[in-house]
N, C-alpha and C positions, 0 to 999 in steps of 0.2 A: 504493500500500500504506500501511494505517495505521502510524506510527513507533512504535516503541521505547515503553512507557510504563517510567520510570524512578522513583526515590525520592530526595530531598535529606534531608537531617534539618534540622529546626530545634527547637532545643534537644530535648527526647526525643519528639517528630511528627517521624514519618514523611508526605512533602507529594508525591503523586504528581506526576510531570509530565511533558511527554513536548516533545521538538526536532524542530523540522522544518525545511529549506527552507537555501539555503546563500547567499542574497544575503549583499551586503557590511554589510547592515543589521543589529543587533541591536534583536529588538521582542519587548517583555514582552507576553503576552496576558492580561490580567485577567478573567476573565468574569463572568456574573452570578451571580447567589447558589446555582444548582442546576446542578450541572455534573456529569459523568462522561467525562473525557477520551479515554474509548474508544470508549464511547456516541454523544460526536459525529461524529465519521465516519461512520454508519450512515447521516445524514441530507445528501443527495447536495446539495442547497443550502449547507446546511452546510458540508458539505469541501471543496466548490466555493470558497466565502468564504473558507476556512482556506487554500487553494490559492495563491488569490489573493495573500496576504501571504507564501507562500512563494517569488513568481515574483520578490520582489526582497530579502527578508532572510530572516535566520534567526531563527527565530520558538520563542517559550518558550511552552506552554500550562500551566497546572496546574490542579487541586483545590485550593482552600483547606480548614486544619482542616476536621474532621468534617465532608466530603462527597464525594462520588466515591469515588474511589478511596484519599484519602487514609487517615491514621488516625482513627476516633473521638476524639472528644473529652469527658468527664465535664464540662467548660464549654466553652458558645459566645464563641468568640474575639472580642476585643474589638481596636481598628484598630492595638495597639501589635505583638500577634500577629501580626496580620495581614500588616504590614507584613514582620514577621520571615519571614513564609512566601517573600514575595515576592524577598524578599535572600537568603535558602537558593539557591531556584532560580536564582535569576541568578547565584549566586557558585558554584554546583555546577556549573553550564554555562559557566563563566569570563568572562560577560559582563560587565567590569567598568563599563559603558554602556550606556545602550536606552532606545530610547525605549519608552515606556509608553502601551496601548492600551486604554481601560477601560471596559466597557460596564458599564451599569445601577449596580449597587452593586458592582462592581469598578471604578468610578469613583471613587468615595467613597475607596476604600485606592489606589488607583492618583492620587490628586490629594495626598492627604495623605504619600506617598513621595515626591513630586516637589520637594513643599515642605522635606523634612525631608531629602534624599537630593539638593540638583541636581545637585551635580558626577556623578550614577551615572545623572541624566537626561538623555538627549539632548533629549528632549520630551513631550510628551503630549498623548492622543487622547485624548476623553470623547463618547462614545456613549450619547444617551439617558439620560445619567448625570444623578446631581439630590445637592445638599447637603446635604438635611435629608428628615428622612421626613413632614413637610411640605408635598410635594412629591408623596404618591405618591396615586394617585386611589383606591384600597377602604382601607375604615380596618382596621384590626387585628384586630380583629372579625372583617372577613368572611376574610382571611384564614386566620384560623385554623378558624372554620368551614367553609371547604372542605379545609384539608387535614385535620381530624379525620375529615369525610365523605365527601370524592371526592377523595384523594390517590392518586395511581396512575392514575387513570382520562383523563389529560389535558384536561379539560373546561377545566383554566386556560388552553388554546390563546385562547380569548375575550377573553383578557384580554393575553398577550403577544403571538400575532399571530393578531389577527383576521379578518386578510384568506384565513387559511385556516384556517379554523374548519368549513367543507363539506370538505376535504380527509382523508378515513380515514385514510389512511397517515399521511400529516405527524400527525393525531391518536395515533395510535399511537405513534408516534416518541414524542412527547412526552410520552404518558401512562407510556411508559417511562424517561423522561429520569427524569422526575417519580421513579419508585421504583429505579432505580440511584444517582440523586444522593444519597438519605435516605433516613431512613424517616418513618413521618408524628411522632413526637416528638420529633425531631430539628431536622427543618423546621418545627414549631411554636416550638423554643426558638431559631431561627434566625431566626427571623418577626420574634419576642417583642425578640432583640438588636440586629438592624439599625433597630428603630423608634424605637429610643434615642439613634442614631449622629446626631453633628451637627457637620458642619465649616461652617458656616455662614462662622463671623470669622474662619478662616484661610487659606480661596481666594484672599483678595486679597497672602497671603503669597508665595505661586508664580511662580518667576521664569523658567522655562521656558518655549521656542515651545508655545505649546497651539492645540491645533484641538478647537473643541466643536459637535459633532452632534445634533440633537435634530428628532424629526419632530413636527408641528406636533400633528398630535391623536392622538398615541401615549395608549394606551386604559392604561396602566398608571403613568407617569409624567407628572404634566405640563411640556408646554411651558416652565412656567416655570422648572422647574429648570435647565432648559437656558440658558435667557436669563439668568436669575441667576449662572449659572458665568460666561456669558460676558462680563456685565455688570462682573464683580467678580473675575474673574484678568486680570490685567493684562495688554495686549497681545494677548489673546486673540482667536482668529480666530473667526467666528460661522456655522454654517452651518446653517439652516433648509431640511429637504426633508417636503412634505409623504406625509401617510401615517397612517396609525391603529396601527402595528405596533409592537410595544416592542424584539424583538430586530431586529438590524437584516441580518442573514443573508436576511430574508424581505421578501416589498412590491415590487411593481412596481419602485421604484427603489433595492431595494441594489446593483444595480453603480453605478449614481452614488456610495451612500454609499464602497465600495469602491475609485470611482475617485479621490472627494476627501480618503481617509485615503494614500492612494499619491502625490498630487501634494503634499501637504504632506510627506509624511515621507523622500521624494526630493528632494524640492527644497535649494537650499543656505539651511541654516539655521545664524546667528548663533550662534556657541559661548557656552557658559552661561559668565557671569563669579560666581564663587561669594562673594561678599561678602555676603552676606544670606541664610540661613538658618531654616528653622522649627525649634525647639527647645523643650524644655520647661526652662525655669528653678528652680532650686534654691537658697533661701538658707535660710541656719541661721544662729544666733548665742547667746549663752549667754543666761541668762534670769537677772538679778542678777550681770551678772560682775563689773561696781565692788567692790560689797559683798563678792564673794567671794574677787577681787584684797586687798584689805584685808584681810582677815581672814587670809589665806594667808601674805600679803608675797612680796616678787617673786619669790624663784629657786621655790620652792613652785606658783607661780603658774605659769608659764613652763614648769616640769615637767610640770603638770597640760593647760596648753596643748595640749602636745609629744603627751600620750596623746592627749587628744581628738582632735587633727589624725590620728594616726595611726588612731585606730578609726574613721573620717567616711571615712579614704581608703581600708582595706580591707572597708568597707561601698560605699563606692561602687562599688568594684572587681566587688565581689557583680552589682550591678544594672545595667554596664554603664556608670556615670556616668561623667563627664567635669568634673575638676576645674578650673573655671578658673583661681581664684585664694582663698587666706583673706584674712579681714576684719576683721583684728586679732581677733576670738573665736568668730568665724564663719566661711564657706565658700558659694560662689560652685560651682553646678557644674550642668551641662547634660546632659539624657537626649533620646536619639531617639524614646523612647516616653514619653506621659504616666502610665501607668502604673505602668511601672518608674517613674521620679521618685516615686510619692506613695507607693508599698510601699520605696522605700530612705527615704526619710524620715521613716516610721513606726520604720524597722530602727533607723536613725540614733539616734531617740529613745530607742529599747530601749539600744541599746549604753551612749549616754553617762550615761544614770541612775545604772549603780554608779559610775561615777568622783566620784558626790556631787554632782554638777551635772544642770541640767536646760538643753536649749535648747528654743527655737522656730523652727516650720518655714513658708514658706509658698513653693507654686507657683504659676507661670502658665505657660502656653504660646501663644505668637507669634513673633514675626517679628524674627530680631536682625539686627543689623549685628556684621560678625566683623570687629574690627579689629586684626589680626595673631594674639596668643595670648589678647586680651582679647575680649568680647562689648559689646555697648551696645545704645543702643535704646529704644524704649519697653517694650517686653516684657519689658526687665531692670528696669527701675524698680516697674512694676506689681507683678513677682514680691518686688521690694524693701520696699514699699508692705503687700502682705499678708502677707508674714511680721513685718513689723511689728506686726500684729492680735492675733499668736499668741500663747497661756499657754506657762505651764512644760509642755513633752513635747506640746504641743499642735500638727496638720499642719491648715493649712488651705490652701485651695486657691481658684485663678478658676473663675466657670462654664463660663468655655472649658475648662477640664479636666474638670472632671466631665461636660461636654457628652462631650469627645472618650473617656473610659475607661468608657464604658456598655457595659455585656457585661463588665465587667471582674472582677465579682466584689465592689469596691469598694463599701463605704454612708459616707454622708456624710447631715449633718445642716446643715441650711438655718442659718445666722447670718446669711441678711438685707442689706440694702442696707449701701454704705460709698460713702462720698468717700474717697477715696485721692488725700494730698497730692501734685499738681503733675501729676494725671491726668485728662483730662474725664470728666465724665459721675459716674452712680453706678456701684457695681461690687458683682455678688453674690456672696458670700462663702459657702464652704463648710468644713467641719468635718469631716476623717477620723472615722469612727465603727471604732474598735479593740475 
């Protein structure tokens, strides 16, 4: 019998999702971009696969924002959301651990919760999953010209699994997948947001057992994405099965794929040591504070301090931040999402303007070392580095940030190459556009 489908809230979305299966395992299912969690059951391979993972854990399915069953959305969520969806459901099913299973583009939010989240990951699975939309074999274009033309009609079987592209039924299934998952504006602005998504420089942040899947000539993903996750998360296990199929439910050998997500994920695996973190970094500091220390004189100054500190920390509070420490006139503080970090630090800006002062902001987000209540690393300096760059009330930001808050809502404006002292390389620098 199909389970329960249930609701979590994540902030005011409603994120269907449905429990199954009572192993001692706890395993997140992230799935691909067009889902209807009721829908799959219909398809006897399908349930069969889903089956599968229930004969040894208990298993979380969902809808992400505006598709299936969940809530619509007036914006397509971007990976900080997404992530939030992901944490609703596991903290509404009280999984306080799980491993994470993430196929196609719920690989993508299912790698970047890993990084940002270990202590909440036991491990992770990547199926067919890829880094960049770089990666994906029809360009944007023709996507959206078939969902504008033949959405509903499943004909995109050709392209996820082609090995049953002669099959009516499974056709149908799918061409129904297709119009319970969305509608076609929907999945065009869905198309439009995941082509923007780019974790490319923060895979090698991930300190979790990973197991990465990918069949060799999957007709929608290439190969290489696969080989690039496995290339560049570290420790990561590599398994190549060949096949033309994208989901992996389908294809002469998904019980192989089945059996090598089951022997890794029963196997006895290495507890995560959580020293190292992905995080998005936050610094601020005042812009002329010498001059305006002077001008004040100390206790003046120190009063003025005292507010600022204070409206920086119930601004953070607002956006979820995490304060690590002040910097004699500034503030040190870390978000789980890049985007919360670059909308409270716009806020930030707003706040402290009437107190007479101006600061400047700038993020990055990478890979810290957590040393007790302090952060370090190079992903702290970096973020150190470009808030250096910044005017008075001015956020700017790394291109790892602007790469990872696409779908965000977000516009920034290109300022171009930087050397940033005691960092290699050049670095591309962005401008919150308020």
């Amino acid at each position: 019998m199909q389970p329960d489908t249930r609701y979590a809230k994540s902030g005011d979305v409603h994120i269907a999702y449905q429990v199954f299966g009572e192993g001692p395992l706890n395993v997140v299912f992230a799935p691909p971009g067009f889902t209807n969690v009721e829908h799959w059951w219909d398809e006897p391979e399908v349930s069969r696969w889903l089956l599968r993972l229930a004969r040894y854990a208990r298993v979380v399915m969902f809808d992400k924002r505006g598709t299936g069953l969940s809530d619509r959305v007036a914006d397509y969520p971007g990976l900080d959301q997404r992530m939030d969806d992901l944490r609703a459901v596991t903290d509404a099913t009280g999984m306080q651990q799980a491993a994470l299973l993430g196929i196609s583009e719920g690989g993508t939010m299912s790698a970047l919760f890993a990084a940002t989240y270990p202590s909440r990951c036991r491990a992770l699975v990547l199926c067919n999953a890829y880094p960049a939309s770089t990666f994906a074999l029809s360009t944007l274009e023709h996507s959206l010209d078939y969902i504008e033309r033949d959405w509903g009609s499943g004909d995109s079987v050709a392209r996820f699994a082609p090995s049953r592209v002669n099959d009516c039924a499974f056709k149908r299934w799918w061409g129904k997948n297709e119009r319970v998952s969305n509608s076609p504006a929907g999945a065009a602005a869905y198309a439009r947001m995941n082509r923007l998504i780019d974790i490319s420089d923060i895979v090698s942040t991930i300190r979790v057992p990973t197991l990465v899947i990918h069949r060799t000539d999957d007709r929608n993903i290439s190969v290489e994405g696969g080989r690039f996750l496995a290339t560049h998360i570290p420790g990561a296990r590599y398994l190549e099965f060949p096949g033309v199929d994208h989901i992996p439910f389908v294809g002469d050998n998904a019980d192989d794929i089945a059996d090598a997500i089951e022997e890794f994920l029963t196997g006895s695996l290495a507890p995560v040591a959580v020293d190292r973190v992905l995080a998005t970094v936050l610094f601020t500091d005042i812009v002329g504070s010498t001059e305006k220390a002077a001008a004040l004189g100390d206790h003046r100054w120190h009063d003025l301090l005292d507010t600022h500190h204070t409206a920086i920390r119930r601004t953070l509070s607002r956006f979820r931040g995490h304060e690590i420490k002040t910097t004699g006139d500034g503030v040190l503080a870390t978000f789980d999402g890049p985007a919360r970090g670059v909308r409270c630090a716009c806020a930030i800006a707003d706040e402290i303007r009437p107190l007479g002062i101006e600061v400047r902001a700038g993020l990055h987000t990478g890979e810290c070392e957590v040393i007790g209540d302090d952060i370090g690393g190079i992903a702290v300096h970096i973020g150190a580095r470009v808030a250096a760059l910044a005017g008075a009330s001015e956020v700017l930001v790394s291109g790892t940030v602007k790469d990872l808050v696409a779908g965000s809502g977000l516009r920034f404006g290109d300022r171009g190459n930087h050397s940033l002292k005691g960092v290699p390389g050049d670095w591309r620098i962005f401008a919150v556009e308020r």
